[in-house]
C-alpha positions in Angstrom: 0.0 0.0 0.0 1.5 3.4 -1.1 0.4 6.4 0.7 1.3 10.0 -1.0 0.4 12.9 1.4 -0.7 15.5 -0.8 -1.4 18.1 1.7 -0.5 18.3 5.0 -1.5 21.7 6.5 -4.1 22.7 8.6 -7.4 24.5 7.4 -5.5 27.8 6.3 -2.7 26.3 4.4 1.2 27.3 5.2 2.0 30.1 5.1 -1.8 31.2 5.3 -3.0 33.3 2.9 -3.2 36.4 5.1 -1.3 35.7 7.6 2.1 37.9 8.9 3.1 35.5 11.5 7.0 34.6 11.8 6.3 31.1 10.8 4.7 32.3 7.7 6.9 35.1 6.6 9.9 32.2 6.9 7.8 29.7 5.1 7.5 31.9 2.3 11.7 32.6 2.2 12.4 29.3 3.1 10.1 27.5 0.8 10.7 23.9 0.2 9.2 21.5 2.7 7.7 24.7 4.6 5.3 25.0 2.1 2.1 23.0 2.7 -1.2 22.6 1.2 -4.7 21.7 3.1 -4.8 18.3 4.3 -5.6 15.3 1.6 -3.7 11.9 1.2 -3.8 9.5 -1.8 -3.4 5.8 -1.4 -2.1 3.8 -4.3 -4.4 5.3 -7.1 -7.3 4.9 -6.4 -8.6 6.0 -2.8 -8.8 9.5 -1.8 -8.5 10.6 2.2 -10.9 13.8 1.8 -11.4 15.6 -1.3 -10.4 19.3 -0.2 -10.3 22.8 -2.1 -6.6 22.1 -3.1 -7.3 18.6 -4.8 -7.7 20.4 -8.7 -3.9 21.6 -7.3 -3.1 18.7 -6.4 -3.6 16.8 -9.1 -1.3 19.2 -11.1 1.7 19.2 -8.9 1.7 15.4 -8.6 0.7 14.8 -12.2 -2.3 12.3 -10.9 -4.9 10.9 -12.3 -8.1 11.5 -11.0 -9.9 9.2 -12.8 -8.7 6.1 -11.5 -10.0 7.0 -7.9 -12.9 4.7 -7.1 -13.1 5.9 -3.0 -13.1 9.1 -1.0 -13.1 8.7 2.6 -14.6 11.7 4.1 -13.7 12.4 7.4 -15.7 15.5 8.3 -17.2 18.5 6.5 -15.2 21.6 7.3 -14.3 23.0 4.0 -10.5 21.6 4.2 -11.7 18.3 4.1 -14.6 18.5 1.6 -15.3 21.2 -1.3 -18.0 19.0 -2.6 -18.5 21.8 -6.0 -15.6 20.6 -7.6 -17.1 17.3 -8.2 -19.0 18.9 -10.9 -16.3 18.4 -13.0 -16.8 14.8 -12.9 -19.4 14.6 -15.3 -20.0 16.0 -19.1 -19.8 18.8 -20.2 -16.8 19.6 -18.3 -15.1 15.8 -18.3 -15.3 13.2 -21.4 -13.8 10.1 -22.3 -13.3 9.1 -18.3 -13.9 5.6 -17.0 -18.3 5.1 -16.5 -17.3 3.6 -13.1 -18.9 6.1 -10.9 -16.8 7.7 -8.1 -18.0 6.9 -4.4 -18.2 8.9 -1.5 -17.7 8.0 2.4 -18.6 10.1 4.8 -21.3 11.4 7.0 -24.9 12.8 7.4 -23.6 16.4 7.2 -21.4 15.4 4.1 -24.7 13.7 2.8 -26.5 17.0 3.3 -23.4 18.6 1.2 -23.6 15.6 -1.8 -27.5 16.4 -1.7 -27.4 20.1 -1.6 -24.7 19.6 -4.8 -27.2 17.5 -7.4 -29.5 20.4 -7.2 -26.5 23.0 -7.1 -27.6 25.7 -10.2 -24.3 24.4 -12.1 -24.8 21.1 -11.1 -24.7 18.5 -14.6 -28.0 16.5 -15.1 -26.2 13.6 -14.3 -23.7 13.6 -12.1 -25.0 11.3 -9.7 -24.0 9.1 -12.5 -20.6 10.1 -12.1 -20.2 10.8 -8.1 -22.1 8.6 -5.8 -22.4 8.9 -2.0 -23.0 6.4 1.1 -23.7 7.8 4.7 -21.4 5.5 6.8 -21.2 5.3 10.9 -18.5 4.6 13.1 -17.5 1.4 13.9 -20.2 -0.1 11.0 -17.5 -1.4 8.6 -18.0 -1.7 4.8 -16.4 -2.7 1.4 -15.1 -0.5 -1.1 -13.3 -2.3 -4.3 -10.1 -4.1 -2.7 -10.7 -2.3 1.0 -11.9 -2.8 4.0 -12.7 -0.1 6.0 -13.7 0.1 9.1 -15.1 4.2 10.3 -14.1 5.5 13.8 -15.4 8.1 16.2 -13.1 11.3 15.9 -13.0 13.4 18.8 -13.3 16.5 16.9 -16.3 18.7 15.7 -19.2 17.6 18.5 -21.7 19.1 15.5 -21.2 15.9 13.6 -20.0 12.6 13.8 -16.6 13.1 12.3 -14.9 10.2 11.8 -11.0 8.3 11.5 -10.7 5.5 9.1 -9.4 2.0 9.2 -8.5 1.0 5.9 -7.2 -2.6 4.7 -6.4 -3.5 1.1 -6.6 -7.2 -0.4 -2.8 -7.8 0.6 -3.6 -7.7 4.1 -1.9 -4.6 5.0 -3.9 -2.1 7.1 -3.2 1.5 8.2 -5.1 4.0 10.6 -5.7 7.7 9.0 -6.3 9.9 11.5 -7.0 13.2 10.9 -8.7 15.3 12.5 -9.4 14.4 16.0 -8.6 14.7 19.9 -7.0 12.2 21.9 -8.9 8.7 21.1 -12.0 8.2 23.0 -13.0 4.5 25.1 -15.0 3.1 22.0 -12.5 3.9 19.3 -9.5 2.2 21.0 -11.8 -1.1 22.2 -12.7 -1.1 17.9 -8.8 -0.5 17.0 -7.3 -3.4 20.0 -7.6 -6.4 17.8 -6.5 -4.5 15.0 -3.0 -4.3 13.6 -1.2 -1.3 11.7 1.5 -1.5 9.6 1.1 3.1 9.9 -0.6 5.4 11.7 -1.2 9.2 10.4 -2.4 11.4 13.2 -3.5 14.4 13.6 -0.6 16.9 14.7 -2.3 20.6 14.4 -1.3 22.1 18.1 2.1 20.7 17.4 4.6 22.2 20.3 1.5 24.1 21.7 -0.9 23.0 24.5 -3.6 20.5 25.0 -6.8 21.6 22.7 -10.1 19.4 22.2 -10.7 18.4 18.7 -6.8 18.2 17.9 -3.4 16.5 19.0 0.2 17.8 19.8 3.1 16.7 19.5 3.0 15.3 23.6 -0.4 13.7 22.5 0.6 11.7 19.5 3.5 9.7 21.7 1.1 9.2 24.2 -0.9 7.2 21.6 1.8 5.9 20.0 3.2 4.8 23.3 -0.5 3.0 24.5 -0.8 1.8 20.8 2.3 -0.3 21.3 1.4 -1.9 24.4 -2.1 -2.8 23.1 -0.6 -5.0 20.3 -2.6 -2.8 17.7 1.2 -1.7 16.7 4.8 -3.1 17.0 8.0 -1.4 16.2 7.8 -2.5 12.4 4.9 -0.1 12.7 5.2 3.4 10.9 4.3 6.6 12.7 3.4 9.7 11.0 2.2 13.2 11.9 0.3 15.9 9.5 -1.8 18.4 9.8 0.3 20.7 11.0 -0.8 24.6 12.0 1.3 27.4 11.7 0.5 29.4 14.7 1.7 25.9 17.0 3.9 24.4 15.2 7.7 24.7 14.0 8.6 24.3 10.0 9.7 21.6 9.2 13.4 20.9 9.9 12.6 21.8 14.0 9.3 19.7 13.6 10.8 16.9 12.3 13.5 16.5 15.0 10.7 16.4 17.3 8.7 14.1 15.6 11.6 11.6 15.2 12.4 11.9 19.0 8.6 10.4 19.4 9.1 7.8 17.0 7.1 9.5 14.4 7.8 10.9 10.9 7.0 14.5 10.0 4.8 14.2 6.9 5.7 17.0 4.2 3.7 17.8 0.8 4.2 15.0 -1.2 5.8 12.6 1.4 5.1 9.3 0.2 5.6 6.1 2.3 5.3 2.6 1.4 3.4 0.0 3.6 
């Protein structure tokens, strides 16, 4: 299983758009690994984490093509995660030639809302539910999607929705744990994840070097996990840790942030990082 991190900022991007912060202003001399994009990771070709604002962007910088993805796991609604008008462009007149497999949506009831709210959209094609589909899905009810299973999770994150982390195993066996964006794990999420075993674990890594905040992990945070994950069994030391998601106003760029990381046992994730599992 290849995993290619195509974003791996926070909801503003790095450095954000308006911002004057320090971090910012050396992002944009530094450049390089500094620069980040909002969160959105592709696995092998064909299964999207979150289908964001910066995915047309994306798909240019990494030369990839969307066609081939069959799966989009959505993990919440806020518009970093899911800029459902895009998929507009799915469908004729503005795509022709692609493959008639429809692409299917993950996510929850608000994302629902957002799918449904899209067919009737004013510039919505006539038949783009041809062309996009979507399937409410609940934490901890698994499901089937091509070669994957995946299994949802409760997030600790947005207590408006049911955000959720994601499970995913392809048909070779090998299983990783995406999440993004949540809290500290709560009770029912680790009792679904204990039998489990990851061969990598993305977290959520927003507050960074900055303190404890509900809804998102630091740095302290993610060891913790990593720390209980390896005495549960769920992970082992062949296991590969990775953070993203990473705000400029708590966190350092990149070279400082991923000492850090490394100290934890963890990987700092970069725009197009890509690991194999």
């Amino acid at each position: 299983m290849k995993l290619l991190y195509l974003g791996t900022a926070a909801a503003e991007g790095w450095p954000a758009p308006f911002c004057q912060c320090d971090n910012c202003k050396a992002a944009r001399i530094k450049r390089g690994k500094n620069i980040r994009s909002r969160p959105q990771v592709l696995i092998n070709d064909d299964l999207l984490m979150d289908y964001g604002p910066d995915t047309f962007c994306h798909s240019l910088q990494y030369d990839l093509n969307l066609d081939l993805v069959r799966t989009v796991l959505l993990t919440h609604s806020h518009c970093d995660h899911f800029h459902p008008l895009d998929l507009i462009l799915r469908s004729a007149p503005f795509a022709y030639g692609q493959d008639s497999e429809a692409m299917r949506l993950f996510g929850n009831e608000k994302c629902r809302q957002m799918y449904e709210d899209l067919l009737i959209h004013a510039e919505a094609p006539e038949h783009l539910a041809d062309c996009v589909s979507f399937s409410e899905v609940h934490a901890f009810s698994p499901f089937i999607s091509g070669k994957y299973r995946i299994l949802p999770l409760k997030a600790v994150h947005d207590p408006r929705e049911n955000c959720l982390l994601y499970a995913v195993t392809d048909d070779c066996g090998k299983t990783i744990l995406y999440g993004n964006d949540t809290g500290a794990f709560c009770p029912e999420t680790w009792d679904a994840i204990r039998p489990l075993h990851f061969d990598l674990v993305s977290l959520d890594c927003t507050m960074g070097t900055g303190g404890a905040y509900i809804g998102h992990l630091n740095l302290e945070e993610c060891f913790a996990i990593r720390k209980q994950m390896l005495q549960t069994g769920c992970a082992d030391d062949a296991t590969t840790f990775v953070v993203t998601h990473f705000s400029h106003g708590c966190c350092p760029l990149h070279d400082e942030l991923s000492a850090l990381a490394a100290a934890g046992g963890f990987v700092a994730a970069y725009d197009g990082f890509s690991v194999m599992v």
